[in-house]
C-alpha positions as CSV (number, residue, x, y, z in Angstrom):
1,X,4.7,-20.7,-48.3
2,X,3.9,-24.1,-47.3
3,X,6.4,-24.5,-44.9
4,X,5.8,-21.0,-43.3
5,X,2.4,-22.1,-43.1
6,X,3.3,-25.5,-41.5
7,X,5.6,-23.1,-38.8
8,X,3.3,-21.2,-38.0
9,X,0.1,-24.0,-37.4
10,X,3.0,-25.6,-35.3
11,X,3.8,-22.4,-33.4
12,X,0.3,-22.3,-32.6
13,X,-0.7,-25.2,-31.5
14,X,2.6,-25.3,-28.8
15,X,1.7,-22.1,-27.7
16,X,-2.1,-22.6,-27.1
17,X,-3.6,-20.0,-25.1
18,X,-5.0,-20.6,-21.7
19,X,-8.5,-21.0,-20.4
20,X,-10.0,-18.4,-18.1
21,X,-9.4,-19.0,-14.7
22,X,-9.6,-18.0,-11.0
23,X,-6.5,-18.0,-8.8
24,X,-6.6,-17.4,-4.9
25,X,-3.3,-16.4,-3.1
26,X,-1.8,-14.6,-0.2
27,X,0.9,-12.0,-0.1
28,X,3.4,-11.2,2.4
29,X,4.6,-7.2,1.6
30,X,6.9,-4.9,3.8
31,X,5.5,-1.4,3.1
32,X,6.8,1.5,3.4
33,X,4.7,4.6,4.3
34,X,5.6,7.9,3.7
35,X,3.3,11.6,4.1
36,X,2.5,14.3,2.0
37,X,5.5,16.6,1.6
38,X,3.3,19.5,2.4
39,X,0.3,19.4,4.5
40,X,0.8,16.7,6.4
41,X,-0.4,16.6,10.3
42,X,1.2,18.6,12.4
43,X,1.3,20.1,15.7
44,X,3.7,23.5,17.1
45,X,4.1,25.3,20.8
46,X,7.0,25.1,23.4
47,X,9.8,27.6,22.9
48,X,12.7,27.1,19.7
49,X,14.9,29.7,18.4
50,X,15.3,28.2,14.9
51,X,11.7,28.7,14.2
52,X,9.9,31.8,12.6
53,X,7.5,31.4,15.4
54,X,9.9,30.6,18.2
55,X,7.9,27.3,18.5
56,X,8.6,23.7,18.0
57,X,7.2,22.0,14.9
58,X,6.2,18.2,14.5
59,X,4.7,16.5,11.9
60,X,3.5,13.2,11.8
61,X,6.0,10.8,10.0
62,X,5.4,6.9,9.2
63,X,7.6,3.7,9.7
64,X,7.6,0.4,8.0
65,X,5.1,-1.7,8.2
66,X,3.9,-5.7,8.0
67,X,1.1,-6.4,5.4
68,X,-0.6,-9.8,4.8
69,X,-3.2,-9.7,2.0
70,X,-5.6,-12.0,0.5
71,X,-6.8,-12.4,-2.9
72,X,-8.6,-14.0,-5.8
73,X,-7.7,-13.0,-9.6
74,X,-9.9,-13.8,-12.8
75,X,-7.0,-14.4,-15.2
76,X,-7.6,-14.7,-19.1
77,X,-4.1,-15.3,-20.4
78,X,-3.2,-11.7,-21.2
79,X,-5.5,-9.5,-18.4
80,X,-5.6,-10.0,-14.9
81,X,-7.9,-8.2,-12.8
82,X,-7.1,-9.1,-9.0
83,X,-9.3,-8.5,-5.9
84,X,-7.6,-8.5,-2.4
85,X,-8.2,-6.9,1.0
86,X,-5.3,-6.7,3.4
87,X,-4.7,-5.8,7.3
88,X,-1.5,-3.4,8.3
89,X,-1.1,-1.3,11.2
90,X,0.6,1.9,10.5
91,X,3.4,2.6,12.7
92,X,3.5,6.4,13.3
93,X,6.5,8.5,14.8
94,X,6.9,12.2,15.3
95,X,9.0,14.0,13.1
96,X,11.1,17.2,14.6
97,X,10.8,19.3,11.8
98,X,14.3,21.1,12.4
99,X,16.3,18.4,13.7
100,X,14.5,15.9,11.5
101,X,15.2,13.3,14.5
102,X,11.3,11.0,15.2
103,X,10.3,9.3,17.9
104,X,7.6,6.8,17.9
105,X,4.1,8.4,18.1
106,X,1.7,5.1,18.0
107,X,-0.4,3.2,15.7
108,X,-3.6,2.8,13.3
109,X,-4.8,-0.3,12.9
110,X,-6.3,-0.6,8.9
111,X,-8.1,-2.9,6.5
112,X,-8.7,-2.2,3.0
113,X,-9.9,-3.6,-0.4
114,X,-8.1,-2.9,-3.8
115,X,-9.0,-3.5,-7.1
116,X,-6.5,-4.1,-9.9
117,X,-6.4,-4.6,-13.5
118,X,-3.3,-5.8,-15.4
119,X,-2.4,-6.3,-18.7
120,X,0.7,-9.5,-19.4
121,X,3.7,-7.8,-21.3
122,X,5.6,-11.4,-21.3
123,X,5.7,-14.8,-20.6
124,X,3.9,-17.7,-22.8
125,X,0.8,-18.0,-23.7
126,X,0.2,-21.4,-22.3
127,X,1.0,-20.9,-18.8
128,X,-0.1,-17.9,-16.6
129,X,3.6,-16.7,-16.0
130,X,4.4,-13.7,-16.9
131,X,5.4,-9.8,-16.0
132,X,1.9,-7.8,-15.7
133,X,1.4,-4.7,-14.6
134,X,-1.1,-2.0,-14.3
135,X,-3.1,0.0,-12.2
136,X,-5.2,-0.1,-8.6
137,X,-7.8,1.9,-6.8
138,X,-8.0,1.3,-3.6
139,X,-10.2,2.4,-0.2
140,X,-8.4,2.2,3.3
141,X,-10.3,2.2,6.6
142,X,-9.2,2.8,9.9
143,X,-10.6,0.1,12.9
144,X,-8.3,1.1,15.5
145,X,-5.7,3.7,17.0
146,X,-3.2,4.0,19.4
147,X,-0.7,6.8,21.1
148,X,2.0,5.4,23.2
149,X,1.7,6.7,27.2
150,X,5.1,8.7,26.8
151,X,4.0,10.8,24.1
152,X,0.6,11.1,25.5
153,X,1.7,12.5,28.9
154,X,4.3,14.6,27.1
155,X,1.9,16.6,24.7
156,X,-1.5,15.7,26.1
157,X,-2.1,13.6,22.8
158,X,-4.9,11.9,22.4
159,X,-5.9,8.5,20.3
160,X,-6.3,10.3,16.9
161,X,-10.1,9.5,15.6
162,X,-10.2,7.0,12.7
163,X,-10.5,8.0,9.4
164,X,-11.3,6.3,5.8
165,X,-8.8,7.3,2.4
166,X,-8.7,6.2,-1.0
167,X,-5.6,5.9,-3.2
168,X,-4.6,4.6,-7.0
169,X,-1.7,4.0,-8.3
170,X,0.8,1.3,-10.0
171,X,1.2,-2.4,-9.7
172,X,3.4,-4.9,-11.1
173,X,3.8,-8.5,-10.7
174,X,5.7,-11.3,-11.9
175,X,4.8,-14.4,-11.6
176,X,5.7,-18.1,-12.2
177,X,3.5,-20.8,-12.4
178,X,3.9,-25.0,-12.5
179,X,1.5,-24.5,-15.0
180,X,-2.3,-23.9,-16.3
181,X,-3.6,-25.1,-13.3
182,X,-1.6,-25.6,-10.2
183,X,0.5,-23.6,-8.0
184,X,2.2,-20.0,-8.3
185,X,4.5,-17.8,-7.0
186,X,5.2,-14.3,-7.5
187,X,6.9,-11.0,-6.6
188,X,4.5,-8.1,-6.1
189,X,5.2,-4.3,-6.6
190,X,3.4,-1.0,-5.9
191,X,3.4,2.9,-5.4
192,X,0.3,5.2,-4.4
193,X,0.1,8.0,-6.8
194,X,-1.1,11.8,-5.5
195,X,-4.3,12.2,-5.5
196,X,-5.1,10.7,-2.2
197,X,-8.4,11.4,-0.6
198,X,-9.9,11.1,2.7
199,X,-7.3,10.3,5.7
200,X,-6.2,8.1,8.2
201,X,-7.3,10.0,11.0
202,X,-7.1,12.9,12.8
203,X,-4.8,14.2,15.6
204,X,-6.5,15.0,18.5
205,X,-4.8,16.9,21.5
206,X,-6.4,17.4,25.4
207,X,-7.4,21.0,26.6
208,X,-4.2,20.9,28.8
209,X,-2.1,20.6,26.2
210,X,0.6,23.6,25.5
211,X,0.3,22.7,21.4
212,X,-1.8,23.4,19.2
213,X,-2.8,21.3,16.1
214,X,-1.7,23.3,13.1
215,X,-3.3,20.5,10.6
216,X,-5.2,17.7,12.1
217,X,-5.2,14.8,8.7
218,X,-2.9,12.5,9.0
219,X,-2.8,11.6,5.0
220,X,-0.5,8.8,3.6
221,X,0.5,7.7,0.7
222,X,3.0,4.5,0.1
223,X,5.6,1.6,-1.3
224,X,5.7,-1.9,-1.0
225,X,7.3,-5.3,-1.9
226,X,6.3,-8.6,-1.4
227,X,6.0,-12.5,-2.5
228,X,3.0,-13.7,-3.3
229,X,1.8,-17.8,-2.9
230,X,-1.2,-19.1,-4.8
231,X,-2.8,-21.2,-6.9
232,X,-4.9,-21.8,-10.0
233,X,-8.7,-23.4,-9.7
């Protein structure tokens, strides 16, 4: 018994945990976007002989996209709960709906805040490294948009009008740190969950046009993967 005891006063005091802390970092991601798989913008006319309604279809599709993000974290050892607000501009394409072939459409330039809260499932208690993960909410606005002059002279497209969605969903991180205080680096996950409200924006098309806008929202929903550089204060 004394000896267990001895082991275990031992065990404690080389696995100390840390103090509170803030950390600040930046994240370099490559997202993926990806619509709704039904509902999602879309516009129809011309003449097709694969449709029901002898028209062309087109929905809005989504390419890969840059995002930088910046962050500060209140850590206590085994939560995390993480602040950041990132800038990405969405890459959009139009879909053919029968042929499945896109073409690029334009852009939406965004910012948004998220809010995350993880819980540590490993790592020691001593240092902030670790695997966390947990949940986000998360509120995207639109500043700018964009559709390329090709598209716009071939379906009287115009700029869509910005819009303002929210999302939640899952987030993991692992990190590894030099040590309580000092820098970190990390690998950053996450997935938007349904749910999504709000939009990007809206499709908009000029009175000349020979389509007609068969849903307007241009709703989003996403992946990513990045690294993340920081460090603890």
């Amino acid at each position: 018994l004394m000896l267990s005891g001895l082991l275990i006063v031992s065990n404690t005091n080389g696995q100390e945990a840390i103090s509170p802390n803030w950390t600040i970092d930046v994240q370099f991601s490559s997202v993926q976007p990806f619509g709704p798989s039904e509902g999602g913008a879309e516009i129809a006319g011309g003449h097709s002989p694969h449709s029901y309604d002898e028209k062309w279809h087109y929905t809005v599709g989504f390419r890969s996209s840059g995002n930088v993000r910046l962050g500060a974290s209140w850590n206590t050892g085994e939560w995390r709960l993480k602040a950041s607000s990132g800038f990405m501009s969405y890459r959009l394409a139009l879909v053919d709906n029968f042929y499945r072939y896109e073409d690029p459409l334009g852009k939406i330039k965004t910012v948004d805040l998220r809010l995350s809260g993880m819980a540590r499932l490993s790592g020691k208690r001593n240092i902030p490294s670790g695997f966390y993960t947990g949940i986000f909410f998360s509120s995207t606005a639109a500043t700018g948009s964009l559709v390329y002059d090709d598209m716009e002279e071939l379906y009287e497209m115009e700029n869509p009008d910005p819009g303002m969605c929210f999302h939640w969903g899952i987030e993991a991180e692992y990190l590894w740190s030099t040590g309580e205080k000092g820098l970190h680096f990390g690998f950053n996950t996450m997935v938007t969950m349904p749910g999504t409200a709000g939009d990007l924006g809206k499709l908009r098309l000029g009175s000349d046009s020979s389509y007609q806008i068969r849903e307007d929202r241009i709703r989003v929903y996403a992946f990513g993967a990045g690294i993340t550089v920081g460090m603890s204060i």
